[in-house]
KELO-354402 format. One record per residue: residue number from 1; residue in three letters; y, z, x of N, C-alpha, C in turn. Coordinates in steps of 0.2 Angstrom, whole numbers, plus 5000, padded with zeros to 4 digits. Layout:
BEGIN
{rec NUM 'ALA' {Y Z X} {Y Z X} {Y Z X}};
...
# end
This chain:
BEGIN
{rec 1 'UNK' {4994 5000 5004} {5000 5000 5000} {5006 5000 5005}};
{rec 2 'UNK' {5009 4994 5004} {5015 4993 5008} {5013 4992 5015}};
{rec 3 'UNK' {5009 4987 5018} {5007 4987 5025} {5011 4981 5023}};
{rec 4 'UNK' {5012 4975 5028} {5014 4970 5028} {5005 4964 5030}};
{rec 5 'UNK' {5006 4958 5029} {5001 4955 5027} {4999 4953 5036}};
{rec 6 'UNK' {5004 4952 5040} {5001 4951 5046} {4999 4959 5050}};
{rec 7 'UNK' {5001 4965 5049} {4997 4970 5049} {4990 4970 5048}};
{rec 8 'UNK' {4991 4968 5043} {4983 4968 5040} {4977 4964 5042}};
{rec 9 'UNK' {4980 4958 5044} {4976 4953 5048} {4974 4955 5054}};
{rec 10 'UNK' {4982 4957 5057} {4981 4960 5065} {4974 4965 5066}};
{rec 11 'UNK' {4975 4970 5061} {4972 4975 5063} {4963 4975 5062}};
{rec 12 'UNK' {4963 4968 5056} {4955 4965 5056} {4954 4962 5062}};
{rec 13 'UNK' {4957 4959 5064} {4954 4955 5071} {4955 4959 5073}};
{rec 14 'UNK' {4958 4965 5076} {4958 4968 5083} {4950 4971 5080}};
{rec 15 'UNK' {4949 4976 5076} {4943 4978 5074} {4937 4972 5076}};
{rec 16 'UNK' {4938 4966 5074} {4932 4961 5074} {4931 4959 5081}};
{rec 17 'UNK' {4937 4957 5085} {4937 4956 5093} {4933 4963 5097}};
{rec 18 'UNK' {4938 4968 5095} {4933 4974 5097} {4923 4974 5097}};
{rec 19 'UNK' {4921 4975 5093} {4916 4977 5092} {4913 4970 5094}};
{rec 20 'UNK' {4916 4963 5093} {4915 4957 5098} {4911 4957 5105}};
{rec 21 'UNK' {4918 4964 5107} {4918 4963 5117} {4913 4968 5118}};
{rec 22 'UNK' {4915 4973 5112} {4907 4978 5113} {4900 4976 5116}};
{rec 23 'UNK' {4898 4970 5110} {4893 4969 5109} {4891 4964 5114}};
{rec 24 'UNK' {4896 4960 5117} {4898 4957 5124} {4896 4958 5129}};
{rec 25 'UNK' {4897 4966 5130} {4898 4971 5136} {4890 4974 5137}};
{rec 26 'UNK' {4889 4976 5130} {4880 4976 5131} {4875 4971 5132}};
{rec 27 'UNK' {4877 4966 5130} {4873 4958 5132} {4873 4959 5139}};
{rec 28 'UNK' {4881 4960 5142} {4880 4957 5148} {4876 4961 5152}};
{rec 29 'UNK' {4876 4968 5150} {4873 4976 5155} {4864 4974 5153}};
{rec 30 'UNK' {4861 4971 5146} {4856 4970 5146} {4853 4964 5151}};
{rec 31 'UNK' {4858 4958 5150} {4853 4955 5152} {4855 4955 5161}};
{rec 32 'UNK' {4860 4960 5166} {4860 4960 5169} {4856 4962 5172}};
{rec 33 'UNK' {4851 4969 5168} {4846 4974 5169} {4839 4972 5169}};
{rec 34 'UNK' {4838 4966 5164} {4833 4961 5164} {4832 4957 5170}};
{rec 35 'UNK' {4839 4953 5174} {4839 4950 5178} {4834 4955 5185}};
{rec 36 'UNK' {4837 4959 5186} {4836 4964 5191} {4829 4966 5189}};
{rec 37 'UNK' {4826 4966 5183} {4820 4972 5184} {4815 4963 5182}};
{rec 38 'UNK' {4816 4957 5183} {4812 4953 5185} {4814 4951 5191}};
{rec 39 'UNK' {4818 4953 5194} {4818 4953 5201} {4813 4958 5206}};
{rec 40 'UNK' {4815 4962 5201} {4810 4967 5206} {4801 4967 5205}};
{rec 41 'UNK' {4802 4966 5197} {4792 4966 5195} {4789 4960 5197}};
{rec 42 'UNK' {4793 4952 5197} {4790 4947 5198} {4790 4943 5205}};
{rec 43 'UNK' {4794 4947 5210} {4796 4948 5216} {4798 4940 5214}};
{rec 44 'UNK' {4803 4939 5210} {4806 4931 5210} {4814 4932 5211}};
{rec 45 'UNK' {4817 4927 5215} {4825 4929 5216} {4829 4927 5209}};
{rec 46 'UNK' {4835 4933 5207} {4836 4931 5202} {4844 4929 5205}};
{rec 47 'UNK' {4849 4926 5204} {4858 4926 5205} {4861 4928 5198}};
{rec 48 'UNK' {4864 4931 5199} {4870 4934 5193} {4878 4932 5194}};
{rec 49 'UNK' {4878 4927 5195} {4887 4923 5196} {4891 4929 5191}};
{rec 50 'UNK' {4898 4929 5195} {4904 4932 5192} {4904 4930 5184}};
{rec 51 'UNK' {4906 4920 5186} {4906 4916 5181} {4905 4914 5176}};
{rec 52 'UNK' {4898 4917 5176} {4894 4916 5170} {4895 4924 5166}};
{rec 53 'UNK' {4894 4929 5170} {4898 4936 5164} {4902 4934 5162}};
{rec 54 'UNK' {4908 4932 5166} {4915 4931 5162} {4917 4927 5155}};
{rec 55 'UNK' {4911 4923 5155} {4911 4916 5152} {4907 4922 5147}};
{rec 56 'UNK' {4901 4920 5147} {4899 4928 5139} {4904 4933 5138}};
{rec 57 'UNK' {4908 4936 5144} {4910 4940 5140} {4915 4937 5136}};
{rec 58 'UNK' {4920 4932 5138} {4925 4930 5133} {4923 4926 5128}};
{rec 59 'UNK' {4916 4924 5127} {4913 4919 5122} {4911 4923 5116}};
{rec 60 'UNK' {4911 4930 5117} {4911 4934 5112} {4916 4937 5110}};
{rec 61 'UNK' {4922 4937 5113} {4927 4937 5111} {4930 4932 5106}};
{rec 62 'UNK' {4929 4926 5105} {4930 4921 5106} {4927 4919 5098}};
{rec 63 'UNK' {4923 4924 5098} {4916 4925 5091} {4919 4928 5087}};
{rec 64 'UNK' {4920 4934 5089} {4924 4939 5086} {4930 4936 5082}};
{rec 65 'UNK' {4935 4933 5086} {4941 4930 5081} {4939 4924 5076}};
{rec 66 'UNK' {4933 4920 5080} {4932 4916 5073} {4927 4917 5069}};
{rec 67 'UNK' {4924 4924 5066} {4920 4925 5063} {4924 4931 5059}};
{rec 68 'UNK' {4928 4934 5061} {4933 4937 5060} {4938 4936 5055}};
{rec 69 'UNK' {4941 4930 5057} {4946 4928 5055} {4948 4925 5045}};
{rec 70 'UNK' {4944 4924 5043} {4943 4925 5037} {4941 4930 5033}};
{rec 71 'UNK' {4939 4934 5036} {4938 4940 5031} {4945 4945 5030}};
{rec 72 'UNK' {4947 4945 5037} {4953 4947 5040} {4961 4943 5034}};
{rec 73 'UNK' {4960 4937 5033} {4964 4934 5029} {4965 4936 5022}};
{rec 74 'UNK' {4956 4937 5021} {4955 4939 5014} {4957 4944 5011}};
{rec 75 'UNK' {4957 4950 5016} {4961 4957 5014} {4967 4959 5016}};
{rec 76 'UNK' {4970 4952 5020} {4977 4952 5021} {4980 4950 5013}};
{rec 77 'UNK' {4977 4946 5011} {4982 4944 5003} {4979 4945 4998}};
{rec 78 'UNK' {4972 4953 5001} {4969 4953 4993} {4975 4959 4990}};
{rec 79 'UNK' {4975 4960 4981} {4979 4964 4980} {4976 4971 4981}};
{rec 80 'UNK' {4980 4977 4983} {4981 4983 4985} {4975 4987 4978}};
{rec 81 'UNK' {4977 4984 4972} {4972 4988 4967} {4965 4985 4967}};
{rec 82 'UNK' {4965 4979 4968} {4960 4975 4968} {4954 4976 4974}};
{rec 83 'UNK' {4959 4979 4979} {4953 4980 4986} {4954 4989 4983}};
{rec 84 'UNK' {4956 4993 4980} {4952 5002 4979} {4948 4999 4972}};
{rec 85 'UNK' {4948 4995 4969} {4942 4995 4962} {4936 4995 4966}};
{rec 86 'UNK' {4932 4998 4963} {4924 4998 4966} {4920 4996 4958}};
{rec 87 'UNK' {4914 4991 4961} {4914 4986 4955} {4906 4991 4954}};
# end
């Protein structure tokens, strides 16, 4: 009540980019843990480039705004009564 409508969008995306980079950030600790522990059981060489985290991480970034971005729209111009009714 009384937010402004890019308030409201801002603050869905930040939320949906958030939990985006979260989810980004465990990807990349998992599968850099996976790289590592068949490195070590398979005795096979694994490389883990800079390049290629960065790129995951901002791809999920990347997720988050456009998976985001509609919903985030939606409760930007839903009405303030219409979004407290419970159906």
């Amino acid at each position: 009540m009384g937010a402004k409508t890019t308030d409201i969008l801002a603050q869905f995306l930040a939320e949906a980019v958030t939990l985006s980079l979260a989810g980004g950030a465990a990807g990349v600790a998992t599968g850099v843990a996976a790289s590592m522990l068949i490195s070590y059981f398979a005795d096979w060489s694994t490389v883990i480039s800079a390049t290629a985290i960065l790129v995951a991480f901002l791809f999920s970034g990347l997720v988050g705004v456009f998976f985001g971005y509609y919903p985030a729209r939606k409760a930007a111009y839903m009405d303030p009564i219409e979004a407290l009714r419970f159906e």
